[in-house]
N, C-alpha and C positions, 0 to 999 in steps of 0.2 A: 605322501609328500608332493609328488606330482600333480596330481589333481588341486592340493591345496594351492599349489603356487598356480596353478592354470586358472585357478577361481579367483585369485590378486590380478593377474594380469586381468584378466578379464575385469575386474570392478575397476582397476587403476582406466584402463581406457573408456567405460563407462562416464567415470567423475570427469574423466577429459573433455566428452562430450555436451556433458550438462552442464561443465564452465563455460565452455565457448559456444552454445547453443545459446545459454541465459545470455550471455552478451550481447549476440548477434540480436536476441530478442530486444534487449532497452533499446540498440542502436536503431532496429527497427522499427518501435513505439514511439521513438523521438522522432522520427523523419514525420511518422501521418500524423504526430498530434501538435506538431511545431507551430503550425499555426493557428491552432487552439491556444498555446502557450502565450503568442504574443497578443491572441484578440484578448484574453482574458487576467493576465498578469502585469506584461510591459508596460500596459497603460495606470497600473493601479502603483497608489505610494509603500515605500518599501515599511512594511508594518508588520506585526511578529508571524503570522499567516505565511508574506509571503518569504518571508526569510526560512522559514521552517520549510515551506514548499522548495525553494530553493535548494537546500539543504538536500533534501526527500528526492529530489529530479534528479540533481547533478554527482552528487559523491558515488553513487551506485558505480559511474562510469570509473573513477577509480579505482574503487573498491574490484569493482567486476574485473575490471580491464586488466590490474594485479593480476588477479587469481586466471581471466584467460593465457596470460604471457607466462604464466609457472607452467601451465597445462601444457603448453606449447612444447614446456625444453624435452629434449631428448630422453634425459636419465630420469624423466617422469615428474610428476607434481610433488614438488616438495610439502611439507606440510605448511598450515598455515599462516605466516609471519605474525608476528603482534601488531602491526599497524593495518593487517587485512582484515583482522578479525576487529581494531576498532574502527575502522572505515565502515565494515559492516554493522557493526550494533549501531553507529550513531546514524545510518544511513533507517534502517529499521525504526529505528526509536523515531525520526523524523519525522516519519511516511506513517505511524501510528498516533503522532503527533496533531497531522492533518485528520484523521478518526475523530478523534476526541474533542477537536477542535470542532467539527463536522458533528459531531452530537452534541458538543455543550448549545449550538446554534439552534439545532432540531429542538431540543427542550428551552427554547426562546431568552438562551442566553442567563439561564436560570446560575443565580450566584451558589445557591447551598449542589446543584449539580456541580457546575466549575468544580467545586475545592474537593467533591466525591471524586470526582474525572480526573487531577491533578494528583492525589492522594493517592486511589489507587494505580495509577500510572507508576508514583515514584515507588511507590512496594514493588511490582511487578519488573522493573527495572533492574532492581537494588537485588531482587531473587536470581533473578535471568542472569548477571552477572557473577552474581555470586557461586553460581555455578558453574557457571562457565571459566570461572578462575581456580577450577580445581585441579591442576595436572594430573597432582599427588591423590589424589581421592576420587579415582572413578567410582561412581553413583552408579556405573553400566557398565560391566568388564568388559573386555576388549583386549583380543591378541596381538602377540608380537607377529607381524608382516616375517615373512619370509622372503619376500625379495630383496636383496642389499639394496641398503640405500634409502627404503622407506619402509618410512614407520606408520604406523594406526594405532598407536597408543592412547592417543587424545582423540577430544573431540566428540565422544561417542557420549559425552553427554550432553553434547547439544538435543538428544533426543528430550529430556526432561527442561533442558531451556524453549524450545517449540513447546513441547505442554502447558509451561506456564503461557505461553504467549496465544497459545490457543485458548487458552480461557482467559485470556484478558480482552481475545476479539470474538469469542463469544458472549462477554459481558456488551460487549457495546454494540452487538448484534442486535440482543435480546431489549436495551433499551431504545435506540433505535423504531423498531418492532413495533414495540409496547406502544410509545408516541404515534407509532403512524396508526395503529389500531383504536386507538383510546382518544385520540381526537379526531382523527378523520372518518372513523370506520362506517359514517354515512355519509359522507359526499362523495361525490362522483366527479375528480378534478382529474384532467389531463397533466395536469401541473403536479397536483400531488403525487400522481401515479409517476410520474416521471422522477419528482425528486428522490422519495422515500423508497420506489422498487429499484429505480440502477442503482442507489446507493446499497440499498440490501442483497440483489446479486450481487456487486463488485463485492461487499465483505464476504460473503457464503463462498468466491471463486477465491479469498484470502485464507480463509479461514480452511477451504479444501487443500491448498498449497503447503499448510504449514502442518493440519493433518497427518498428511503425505510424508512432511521432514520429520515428524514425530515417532512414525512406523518406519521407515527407511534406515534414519538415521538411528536407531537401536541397532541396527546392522549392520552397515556401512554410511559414514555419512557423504554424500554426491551431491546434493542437494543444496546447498549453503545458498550458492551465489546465487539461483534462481531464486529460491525465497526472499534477497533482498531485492531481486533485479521483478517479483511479481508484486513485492509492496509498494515500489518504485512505481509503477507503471500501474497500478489500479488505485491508491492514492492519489496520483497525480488525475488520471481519468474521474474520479470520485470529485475535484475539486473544480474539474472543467465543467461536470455535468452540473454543480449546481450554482455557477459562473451564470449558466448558459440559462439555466432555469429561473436563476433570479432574474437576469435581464428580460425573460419570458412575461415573468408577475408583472415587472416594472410598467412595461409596456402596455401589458392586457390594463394593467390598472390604469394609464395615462389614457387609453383612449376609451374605456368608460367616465373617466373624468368629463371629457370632452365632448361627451354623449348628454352625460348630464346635463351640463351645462349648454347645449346648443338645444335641445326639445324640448324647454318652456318657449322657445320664442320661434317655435315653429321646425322642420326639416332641415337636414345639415347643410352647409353651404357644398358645391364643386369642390371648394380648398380643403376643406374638413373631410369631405367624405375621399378624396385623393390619399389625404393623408392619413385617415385609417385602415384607408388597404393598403397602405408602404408600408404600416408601422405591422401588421399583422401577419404581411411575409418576410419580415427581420429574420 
């Protein structure tokens, strides 16, 4: 019995760490990418994108912020309220929202993708929850706690809600993939390497997170809040990178325009040639 309750304590101040670790982490993701945020979002009209990314940025700090101030009290982390738990899924669903959004774009905006991408999203949803709504039916037993005062009854099936969500961010992995292979896989673009590879690390460094909450949480679950505070923060970076890369294209493309159009009638002017070395260190 002593050992059991030594191995609670011991997990109970673990989860305490990995809530207010995940926190400190958004709070420190938001400080260096804040002005990413405003070069590439403040300026743009509010349209379903960035509502969704809004959404995906900001509830995390709630959601998170809850679950650090539980960790915090004295008599331990209580379990977790119903409004953390949907601060979290809708925080998640957001930030995988930006994903999907982020590949229907990759396959050029393709209509019959859209309604696959929407469709399986809403199954994938409808499952995750519906498991997650089971008190009464653990899917993955789980002991009564021995320390008064908490319980670890629930929850323990978030390990089969992470499963479903890990193959729902290996489906978009693998499409993703597909398109960069299958139409790029002979050009040599600094632009594409940039788009389609940080976009495919940040999903493999999502897809390793939740992994991780799939095997952990079958045991103990600690994990919660960094999984939505690492969807939060590599979503949002997944949106910056290709902000930043489209304005890249835009650019490369405005001043081959200008190229064109200036060498039928001979060499660039001083003005022209000024203004493609400004426009190339943007």
């Amino acid at each position: 019995m002593s050992s059991m309750l030594f191995s609670e304590i011991a997990d109970l101040q673990i989860s305490k760490f990995a809530n207010i670790g995940a926190f400190a982490i958004l709070i420190f993701d938001f400080c260096i990418t804040f002005q990413d945020e405003v070069k590439w979002t403040w300026t743009r009209p509010w349209d379903i994108i960035r509502v969704i990314f809004t959404i995906s940025r900001y509830l995390p700090f709630i959601g998170s912020g809850l679950t650090a101030y539980a960790a915090l009290r004295v008599s331990g982390p209580p379990a977790p309220s119903l409004a953390e738990n949907i601060i979290h899924i809708i925080g998640i669903v957001a930030a995988e929202g930006l994903l999907v959004v982020r590949t229907w774009a990759f396959w050029r905006k393709s209509k019959r993708m859209l309604i696959g991408l929407v469709t399986y999203s809403v199954v994938t949803v409808i499952a995750a929850v519906s498991i997650n709504v089971l008190p009464n039916h653990q899917l993955i037993s789980a002991g009564v706690s021995t320390i008064p005062g908490q319980d670890f009854y629930s929850s323990r099936n978030a390990a089969l809600v992470y499963t479903v969500l890990a193959l729902f961010e290996c489906v978009i992995l693998a499409l993703t993939a597909y398109k960069k292979f299958s139409d790029y896989r002979q050009i040599e673009s600094s632009i594409v390497n940039t788009v389609y590879g940080g976009s495919i690390f940040y999903m493999l460094c999502i897809i390793a997170i939740t992994v991780t909450n799939v095997i952990i949480d079958a045991v103990f679950p600690i994990f919660d809040t960094l999984q939505v505070v690492i969807h939060s923060v590599l979503a949002s970076r997944i949106m910056f990178n290709l902000r930043s890369s489209h304005h890249v294209c835009e650019m490369h493309a405005s001043s081959m325009t200008m190229m064109s159009e200036a060498i039928p009638y001979g060499q660039l002017s001083q003005m022209q040639t000024n203004d493609l070395e400004r426009r190339s260190n943007v």
